[in-house]
C-alpha positions as a LaTeX table, in Angstrom:
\begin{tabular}{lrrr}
\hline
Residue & $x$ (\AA) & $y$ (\AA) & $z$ (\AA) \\
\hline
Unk1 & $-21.42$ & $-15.03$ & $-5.61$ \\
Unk2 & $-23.22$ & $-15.62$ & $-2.33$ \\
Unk3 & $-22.70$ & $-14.68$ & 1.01 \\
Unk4 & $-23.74$ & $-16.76$ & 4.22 \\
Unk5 & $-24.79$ & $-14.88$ & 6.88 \\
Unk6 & $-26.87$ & $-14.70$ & 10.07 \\
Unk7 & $-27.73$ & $-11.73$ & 12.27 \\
Unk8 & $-27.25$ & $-14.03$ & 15.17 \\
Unk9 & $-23.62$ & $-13.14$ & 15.06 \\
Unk10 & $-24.27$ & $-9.62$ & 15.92 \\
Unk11 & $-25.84$ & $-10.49$ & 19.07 \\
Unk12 & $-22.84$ & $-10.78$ & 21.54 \\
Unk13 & $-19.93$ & $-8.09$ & 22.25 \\
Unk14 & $-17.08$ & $-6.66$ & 24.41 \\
Unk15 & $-16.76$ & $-3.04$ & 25.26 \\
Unk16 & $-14.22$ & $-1.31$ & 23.63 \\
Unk17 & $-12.94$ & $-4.85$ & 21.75 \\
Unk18 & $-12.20$ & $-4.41$ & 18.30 \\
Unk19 & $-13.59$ & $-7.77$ & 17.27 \\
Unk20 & $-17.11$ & $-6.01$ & 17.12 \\
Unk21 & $-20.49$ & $-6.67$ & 15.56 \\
Unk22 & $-20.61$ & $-2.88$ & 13.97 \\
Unk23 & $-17.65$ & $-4.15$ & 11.39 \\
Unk24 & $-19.85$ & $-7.35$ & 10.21 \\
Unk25 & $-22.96$ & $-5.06$ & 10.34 \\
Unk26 & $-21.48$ & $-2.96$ & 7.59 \\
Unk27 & $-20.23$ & $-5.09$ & 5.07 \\
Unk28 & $-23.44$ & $-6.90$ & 5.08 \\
Unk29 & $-25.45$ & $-3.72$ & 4.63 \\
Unk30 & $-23.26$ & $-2.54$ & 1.65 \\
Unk31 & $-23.55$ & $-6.32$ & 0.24 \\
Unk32 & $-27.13$ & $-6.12$ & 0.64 \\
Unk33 & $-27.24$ & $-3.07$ & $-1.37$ \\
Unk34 & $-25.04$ & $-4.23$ & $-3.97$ \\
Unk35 & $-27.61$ & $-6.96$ & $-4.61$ \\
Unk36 & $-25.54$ & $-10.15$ & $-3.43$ \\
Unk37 & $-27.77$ & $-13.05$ & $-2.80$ \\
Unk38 & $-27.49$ & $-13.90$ & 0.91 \\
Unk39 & $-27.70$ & $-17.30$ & 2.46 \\
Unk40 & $-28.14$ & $-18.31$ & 6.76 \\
Unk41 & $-25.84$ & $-20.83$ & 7.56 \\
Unk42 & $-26.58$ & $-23.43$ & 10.39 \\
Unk43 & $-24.33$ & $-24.41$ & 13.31 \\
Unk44 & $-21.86$ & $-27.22$ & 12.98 \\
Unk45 & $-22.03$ & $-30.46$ & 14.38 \\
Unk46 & $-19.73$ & $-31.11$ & 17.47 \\
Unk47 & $-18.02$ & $-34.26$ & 15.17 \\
Unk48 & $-17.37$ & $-31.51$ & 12.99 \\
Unk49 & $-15.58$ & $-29.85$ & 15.54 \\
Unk50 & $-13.94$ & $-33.07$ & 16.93 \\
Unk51 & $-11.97$ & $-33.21$ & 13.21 \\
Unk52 & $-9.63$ & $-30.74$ & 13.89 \\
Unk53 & $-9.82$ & $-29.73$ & 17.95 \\
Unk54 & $-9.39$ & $-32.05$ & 20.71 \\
Unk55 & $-12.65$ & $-33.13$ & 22.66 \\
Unk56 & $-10.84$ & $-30.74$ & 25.75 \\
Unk57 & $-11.23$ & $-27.88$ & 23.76 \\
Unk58 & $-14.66$ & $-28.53$ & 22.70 \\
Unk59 & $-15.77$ & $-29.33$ & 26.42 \\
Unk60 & $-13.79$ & $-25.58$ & 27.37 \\
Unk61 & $-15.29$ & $-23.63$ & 25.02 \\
Unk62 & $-18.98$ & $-25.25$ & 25.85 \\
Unk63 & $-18.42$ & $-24.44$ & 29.70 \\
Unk64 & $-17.09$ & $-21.29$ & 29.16 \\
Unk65 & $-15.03$ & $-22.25$ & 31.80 \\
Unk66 & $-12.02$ & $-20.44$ & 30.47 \\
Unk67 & $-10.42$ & $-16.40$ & 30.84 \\
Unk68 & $-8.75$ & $-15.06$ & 27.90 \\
Unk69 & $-8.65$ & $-11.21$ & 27.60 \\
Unk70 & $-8.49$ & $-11.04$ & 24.05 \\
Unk71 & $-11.19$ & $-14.30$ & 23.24 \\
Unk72 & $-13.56$ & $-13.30$ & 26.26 \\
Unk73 & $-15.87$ & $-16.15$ & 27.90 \\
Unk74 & $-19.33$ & $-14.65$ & 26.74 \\
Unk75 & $-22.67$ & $-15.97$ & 27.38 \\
Unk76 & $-23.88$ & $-18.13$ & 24.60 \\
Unk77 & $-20.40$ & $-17.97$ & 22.92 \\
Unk78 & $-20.37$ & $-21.67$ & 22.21 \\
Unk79 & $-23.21$ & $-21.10$ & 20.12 \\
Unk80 & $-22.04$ & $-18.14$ & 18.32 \\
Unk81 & $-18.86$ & $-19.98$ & 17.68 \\
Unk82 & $-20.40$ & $-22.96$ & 16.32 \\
Unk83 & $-22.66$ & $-21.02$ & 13.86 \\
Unk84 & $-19.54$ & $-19.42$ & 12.90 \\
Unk85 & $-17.92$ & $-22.64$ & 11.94 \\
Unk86 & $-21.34$ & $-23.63$ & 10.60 \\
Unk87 & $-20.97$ & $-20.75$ & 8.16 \\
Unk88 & $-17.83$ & $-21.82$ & 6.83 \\
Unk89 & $-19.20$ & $-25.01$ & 6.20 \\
Unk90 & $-22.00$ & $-23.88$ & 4.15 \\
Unk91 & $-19.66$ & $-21.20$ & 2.03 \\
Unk92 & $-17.47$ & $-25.03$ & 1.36 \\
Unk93 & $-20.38$ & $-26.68$ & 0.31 \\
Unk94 & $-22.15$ & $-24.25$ & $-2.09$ \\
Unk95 & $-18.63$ & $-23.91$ & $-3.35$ \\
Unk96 & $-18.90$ & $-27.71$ & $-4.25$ \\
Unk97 & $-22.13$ & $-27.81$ & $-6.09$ \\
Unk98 & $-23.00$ & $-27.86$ & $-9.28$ \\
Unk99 & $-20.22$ & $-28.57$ & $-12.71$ \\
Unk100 & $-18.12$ & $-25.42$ & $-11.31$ \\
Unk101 & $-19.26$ & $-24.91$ & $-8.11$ \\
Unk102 & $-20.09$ & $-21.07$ & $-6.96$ \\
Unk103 & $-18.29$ & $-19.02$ & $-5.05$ \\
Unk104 & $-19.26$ & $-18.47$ & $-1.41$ \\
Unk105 & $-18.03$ & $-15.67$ & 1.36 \\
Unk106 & $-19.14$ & $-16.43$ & 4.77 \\
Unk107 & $-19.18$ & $-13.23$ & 6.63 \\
Unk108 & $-19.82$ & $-14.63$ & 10.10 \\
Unk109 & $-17.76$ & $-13.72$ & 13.54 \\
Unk110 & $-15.89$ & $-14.74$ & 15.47 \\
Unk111 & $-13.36$ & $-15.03$ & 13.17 \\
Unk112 & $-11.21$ & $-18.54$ & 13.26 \\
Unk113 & $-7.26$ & $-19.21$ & 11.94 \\
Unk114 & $-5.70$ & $-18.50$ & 15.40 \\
Unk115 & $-7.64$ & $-21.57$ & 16.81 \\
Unk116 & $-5.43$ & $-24.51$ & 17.50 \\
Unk117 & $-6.07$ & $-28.16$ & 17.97 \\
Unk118 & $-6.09$ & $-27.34$ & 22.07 \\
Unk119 & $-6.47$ & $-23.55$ & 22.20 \\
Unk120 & $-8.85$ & $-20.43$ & 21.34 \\
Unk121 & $-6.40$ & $-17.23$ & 21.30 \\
Unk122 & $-6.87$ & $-14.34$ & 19.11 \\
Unk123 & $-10.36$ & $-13.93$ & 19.03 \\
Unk124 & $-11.04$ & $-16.88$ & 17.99 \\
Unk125 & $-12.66$ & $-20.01$ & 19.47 \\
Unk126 & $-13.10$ & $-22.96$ & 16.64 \\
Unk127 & $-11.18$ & $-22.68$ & 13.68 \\
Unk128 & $-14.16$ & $-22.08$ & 11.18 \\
Unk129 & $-11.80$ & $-22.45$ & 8.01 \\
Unk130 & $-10.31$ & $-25.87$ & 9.27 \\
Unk131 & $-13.55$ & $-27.46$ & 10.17 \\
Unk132 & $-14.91$ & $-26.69$ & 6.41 \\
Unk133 & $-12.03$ & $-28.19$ & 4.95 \\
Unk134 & $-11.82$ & $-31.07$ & 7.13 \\
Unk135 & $-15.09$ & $-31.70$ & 6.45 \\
Unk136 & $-15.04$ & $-31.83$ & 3.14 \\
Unk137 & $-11.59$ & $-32.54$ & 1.78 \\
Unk138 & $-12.25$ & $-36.35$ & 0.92 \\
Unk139 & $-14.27$ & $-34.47$ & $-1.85$ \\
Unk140 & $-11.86$ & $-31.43$ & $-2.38$ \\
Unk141 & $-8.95$ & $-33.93$ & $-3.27$ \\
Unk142 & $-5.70$ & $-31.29$ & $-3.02$ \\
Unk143 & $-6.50$ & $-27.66$ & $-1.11$ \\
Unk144 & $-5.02$ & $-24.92$ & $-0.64$ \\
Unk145 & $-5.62$ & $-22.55$ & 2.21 \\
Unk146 & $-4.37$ & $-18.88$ & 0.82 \\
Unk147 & $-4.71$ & $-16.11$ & 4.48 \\
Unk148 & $-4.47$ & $-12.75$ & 3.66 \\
Unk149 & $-5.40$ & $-11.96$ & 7.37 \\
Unk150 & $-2.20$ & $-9.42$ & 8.68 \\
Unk151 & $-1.40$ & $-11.36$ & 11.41 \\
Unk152 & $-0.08$ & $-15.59$ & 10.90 \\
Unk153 & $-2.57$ & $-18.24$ & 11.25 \\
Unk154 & $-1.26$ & $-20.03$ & 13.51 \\
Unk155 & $-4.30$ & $-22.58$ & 14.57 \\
Unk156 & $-4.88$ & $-23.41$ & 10.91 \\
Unk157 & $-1.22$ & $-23.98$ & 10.30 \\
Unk158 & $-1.51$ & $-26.27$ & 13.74 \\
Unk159 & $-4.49$ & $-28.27$ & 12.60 \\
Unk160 & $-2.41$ & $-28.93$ & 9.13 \\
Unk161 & 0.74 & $-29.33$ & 9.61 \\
Unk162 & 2.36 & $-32.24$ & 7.31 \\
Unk163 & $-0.74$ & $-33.24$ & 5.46 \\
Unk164 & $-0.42$ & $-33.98$ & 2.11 \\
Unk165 & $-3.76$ & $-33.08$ & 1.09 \\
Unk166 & $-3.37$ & $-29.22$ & 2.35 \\
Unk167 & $-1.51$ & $-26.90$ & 1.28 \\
Unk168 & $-1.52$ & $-23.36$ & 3.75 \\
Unk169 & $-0.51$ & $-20.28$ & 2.52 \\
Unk170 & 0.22 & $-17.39$ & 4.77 \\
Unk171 & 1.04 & $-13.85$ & 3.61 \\
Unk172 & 1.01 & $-11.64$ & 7.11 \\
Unk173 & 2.55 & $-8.66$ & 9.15 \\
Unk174 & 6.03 & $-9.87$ & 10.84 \\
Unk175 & 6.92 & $-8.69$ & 13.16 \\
Unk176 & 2.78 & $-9.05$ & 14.87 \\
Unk177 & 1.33 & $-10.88$ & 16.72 \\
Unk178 & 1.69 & $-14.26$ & 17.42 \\
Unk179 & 5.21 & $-14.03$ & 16.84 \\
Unk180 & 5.09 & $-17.14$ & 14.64 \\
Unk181 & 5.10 & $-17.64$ & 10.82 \\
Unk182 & 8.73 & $-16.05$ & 10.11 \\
Unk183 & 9.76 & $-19.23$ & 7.41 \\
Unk184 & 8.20 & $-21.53$ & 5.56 \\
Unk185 & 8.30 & $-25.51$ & 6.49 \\
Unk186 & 6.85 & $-28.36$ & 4.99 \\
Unk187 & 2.82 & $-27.72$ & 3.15 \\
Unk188 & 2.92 & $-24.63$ & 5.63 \\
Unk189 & 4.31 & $-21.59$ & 3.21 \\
Unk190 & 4.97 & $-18.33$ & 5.05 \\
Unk191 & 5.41 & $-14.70$ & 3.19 \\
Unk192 & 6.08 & $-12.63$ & 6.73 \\
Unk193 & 6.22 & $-8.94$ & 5.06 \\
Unk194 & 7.71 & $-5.49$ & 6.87 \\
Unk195 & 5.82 & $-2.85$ & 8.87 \\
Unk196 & 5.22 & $-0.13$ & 5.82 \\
Unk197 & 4.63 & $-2.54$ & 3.18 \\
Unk198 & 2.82 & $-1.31$ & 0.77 \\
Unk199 & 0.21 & $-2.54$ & $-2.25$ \\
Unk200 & 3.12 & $-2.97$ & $-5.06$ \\
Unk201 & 5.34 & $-5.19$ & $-2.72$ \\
Unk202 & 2.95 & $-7.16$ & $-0.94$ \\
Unk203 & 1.19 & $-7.81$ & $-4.65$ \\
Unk204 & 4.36 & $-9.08$ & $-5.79$ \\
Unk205 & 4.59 & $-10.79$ & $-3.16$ \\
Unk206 & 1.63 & $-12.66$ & $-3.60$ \\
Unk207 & 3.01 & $-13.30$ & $-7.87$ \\
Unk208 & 5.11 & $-15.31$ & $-5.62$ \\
Unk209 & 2.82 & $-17.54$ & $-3.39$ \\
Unk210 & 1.09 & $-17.91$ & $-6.56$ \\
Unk211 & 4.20 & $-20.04$ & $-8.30$ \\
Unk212 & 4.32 & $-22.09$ & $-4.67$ \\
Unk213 & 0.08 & $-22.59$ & $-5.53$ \\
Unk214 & 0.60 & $-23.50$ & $-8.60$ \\
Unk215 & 3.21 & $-26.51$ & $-7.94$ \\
Unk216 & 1.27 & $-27.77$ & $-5.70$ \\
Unk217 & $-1.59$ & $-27.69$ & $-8.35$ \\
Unk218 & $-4.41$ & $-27.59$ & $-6.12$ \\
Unk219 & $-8.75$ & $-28.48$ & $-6.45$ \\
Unk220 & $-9.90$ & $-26.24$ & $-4.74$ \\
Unk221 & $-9.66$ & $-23.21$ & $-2.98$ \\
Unk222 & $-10.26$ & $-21.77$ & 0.55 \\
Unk223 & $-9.67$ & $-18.47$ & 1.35 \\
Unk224 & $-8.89$ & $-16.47$ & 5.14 \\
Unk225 & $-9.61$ & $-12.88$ & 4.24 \\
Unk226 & $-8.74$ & $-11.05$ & 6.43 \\
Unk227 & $-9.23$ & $-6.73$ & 5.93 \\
Unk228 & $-6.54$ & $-5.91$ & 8.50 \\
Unk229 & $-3.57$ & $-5.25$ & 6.32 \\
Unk230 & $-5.14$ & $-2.18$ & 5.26 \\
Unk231 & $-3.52$ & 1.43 & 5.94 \\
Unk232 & $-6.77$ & 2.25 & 7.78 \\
Unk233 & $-6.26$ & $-0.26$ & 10.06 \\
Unk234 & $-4.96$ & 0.69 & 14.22 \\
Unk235 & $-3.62$ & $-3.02$ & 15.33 \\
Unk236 & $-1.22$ & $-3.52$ & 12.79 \\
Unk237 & 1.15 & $-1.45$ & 10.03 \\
Unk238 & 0.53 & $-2.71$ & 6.65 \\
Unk239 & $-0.45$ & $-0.09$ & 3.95 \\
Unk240 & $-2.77$ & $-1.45$ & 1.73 \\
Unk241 & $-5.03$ & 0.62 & $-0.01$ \\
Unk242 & $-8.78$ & $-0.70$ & $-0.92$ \\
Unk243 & $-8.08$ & $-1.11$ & $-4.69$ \\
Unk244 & $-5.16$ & $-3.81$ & $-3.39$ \\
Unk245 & $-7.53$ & $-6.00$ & $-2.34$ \\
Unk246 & $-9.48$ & $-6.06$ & $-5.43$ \\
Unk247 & $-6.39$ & $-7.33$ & $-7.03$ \\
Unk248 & $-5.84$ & $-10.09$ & $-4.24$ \\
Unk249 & $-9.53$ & $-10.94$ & $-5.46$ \\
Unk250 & $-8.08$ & $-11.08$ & $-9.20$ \\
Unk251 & $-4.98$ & $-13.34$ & $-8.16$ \\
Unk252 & $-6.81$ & $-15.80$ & $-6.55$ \\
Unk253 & $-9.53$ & $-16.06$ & $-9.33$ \\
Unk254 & $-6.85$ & $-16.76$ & $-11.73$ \\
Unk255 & $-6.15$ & $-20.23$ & $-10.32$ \\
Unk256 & $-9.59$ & $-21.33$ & $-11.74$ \\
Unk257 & $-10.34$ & $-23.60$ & $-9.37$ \\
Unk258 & $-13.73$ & $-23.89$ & $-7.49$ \\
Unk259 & $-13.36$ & $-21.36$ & $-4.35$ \\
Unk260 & $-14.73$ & $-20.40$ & $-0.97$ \\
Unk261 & $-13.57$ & $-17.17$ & 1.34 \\
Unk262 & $-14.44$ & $-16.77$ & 5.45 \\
Unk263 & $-13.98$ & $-13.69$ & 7.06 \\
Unk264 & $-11.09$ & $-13.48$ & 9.82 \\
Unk265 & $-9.79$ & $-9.49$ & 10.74 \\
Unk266 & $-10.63$ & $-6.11$ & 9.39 \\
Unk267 & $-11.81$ & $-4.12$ & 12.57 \\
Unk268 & $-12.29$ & $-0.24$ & 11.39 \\
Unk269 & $-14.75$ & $-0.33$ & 8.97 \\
Unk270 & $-13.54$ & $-3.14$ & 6.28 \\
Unk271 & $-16.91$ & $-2.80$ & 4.46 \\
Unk272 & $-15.35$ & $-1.28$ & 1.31 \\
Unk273 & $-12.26$ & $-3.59$ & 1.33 \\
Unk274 & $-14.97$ & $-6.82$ & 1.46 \\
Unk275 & $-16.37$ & $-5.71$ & $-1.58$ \\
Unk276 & $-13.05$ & $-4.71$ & $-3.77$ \\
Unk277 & $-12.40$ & $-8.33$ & $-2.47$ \\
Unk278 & $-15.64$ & $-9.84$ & $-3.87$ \\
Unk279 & $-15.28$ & $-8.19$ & $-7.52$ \\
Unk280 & $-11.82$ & $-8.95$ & $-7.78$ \\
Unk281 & $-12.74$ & $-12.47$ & $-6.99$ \\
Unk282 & $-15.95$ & $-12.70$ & $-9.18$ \\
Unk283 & $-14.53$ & $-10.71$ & $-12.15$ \\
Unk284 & $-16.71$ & $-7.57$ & $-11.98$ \\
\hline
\end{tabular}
């Protein structure tokens, strides 16, 4: 297991915005002390960026010539948003080498699914996960795209929609923010779950995306994770407990395909939720 990361995404905040560099800061110093072998990324190309966003967005989110309360026009954001994307692209490529591959978390900010061919919204500028895939998918042959983030992602499901190469996979709060996600159409599979739910549901829950996985019989494997549909979270109302995750980790590490994971939410603290993740996933 390896995680990409550079301190260069700690660099830029918002008062009082719960996208903040503190939750990044502590995962990676409880990864560090775990012993995980850590890896800097490098920013993505603009082509890369040109495969799934139109050259308008690209040309906003360089000039920061945009106003969005909740994805704020920061100095050097384009940057930080690029090396972000960059991240995702190196968790997709050591996930790629080798017989097996390895598996790869990037745990880089800002966070990406709610990024749309034309549009940043939801703290998010490029769509990190998207750009990996695109990327690479002549090589990943069939993919599937499993989000645990709580809230839909709407920008990956956007950038996707109708390929036959992708599969997306969407368990998330509904009602929550966006507002979309509440049925499932086409290679875009939606599992909108209650305010309240808690671990035993939503992991049955996911027994069920795994049967919709498993027809679709993917390659490989890239992963949203997003910590926000934990109990200790303020901006949504799932109950998950920590130990839950560990058993998302499990689920998707039964497929048995080659696999990479990019942080998305998880704003108070998801430190010990990352790493339930990350031995789920690896088997520890």
């Amino acid at each position: 297991m390896k995680i990409v990361f550079s301190s260069r995404c700690l660099e830029y905040r918002t008062p009082g915005h719960p996208e903040s560099p503190e939750r990044v800061q502590a995962t990676a110093e409880l990864l560090k002390k775990q012993g995980y072998e850590f890896i800097e990324p490098e920013p993505c190309t603009e082509k890369d960026i040109l495969r799934v966003h139109s050259e308008g967005l690209l040309k906003v989110v360089k000039s920061g010539g945009f106003f969005d309360m909740d994805t704020p026009s920061l100095s050097g954001m384009f940057e930080y948003a690029r090396l972000a994307a960059g991240g995702a692209i190196k968790a997709a490529d050591i996930s790629l080498s080798g017989e097996n591959g390895d598996k790869a978390f990037s745990l880089m900010r800002p966070p990406g699914h709610h990024a749309s061919k034309d549009r940043l919204e939801g703290f998010c500028y490029f769509n990190n996960i998207a750009v990996a895939v695109a990327r690479f998918l002549g090589k990943m042959e069939r993919v599937v795209i499993i989000d645990f983030d709580v809230h839909f992602g709407n920008g990956t499901a956007d950038i996707f929609k109708g390929s036959k190469k992708v599969l997306y996979v969407s368990l998330h709060q509904s009602p929550l923010y966006p507002g979309t996600g509440l049925r499932s159409e086409g290679n875009c599979r939606n599992y909108p779950l209650k305010p309240g739910t808690g671990d035993k549901q939503y992991l049955q829950t996911f027994e069920n995306a795994l049967n919709d996985i498993q027809e679709f019989d993917p390659k490989h494997i890239a992963i949203s994770a997003g910590f926000d549909a934990s109990e200790h979270e303020r901006i949504a109302q799932l109950k998950l407990g920590d130990a839950a995750f560990f058993r998302i980790g499990e689920k998707i590490a039964s497929l048995g395909e080659p696999a990479f994971a990019v942080l998305e939410g998880g704003y108070v603290n998801p430190a010990n939720r990352v790493l339930e993740f990350l031995r789920g996933w690896s088997g520890q």
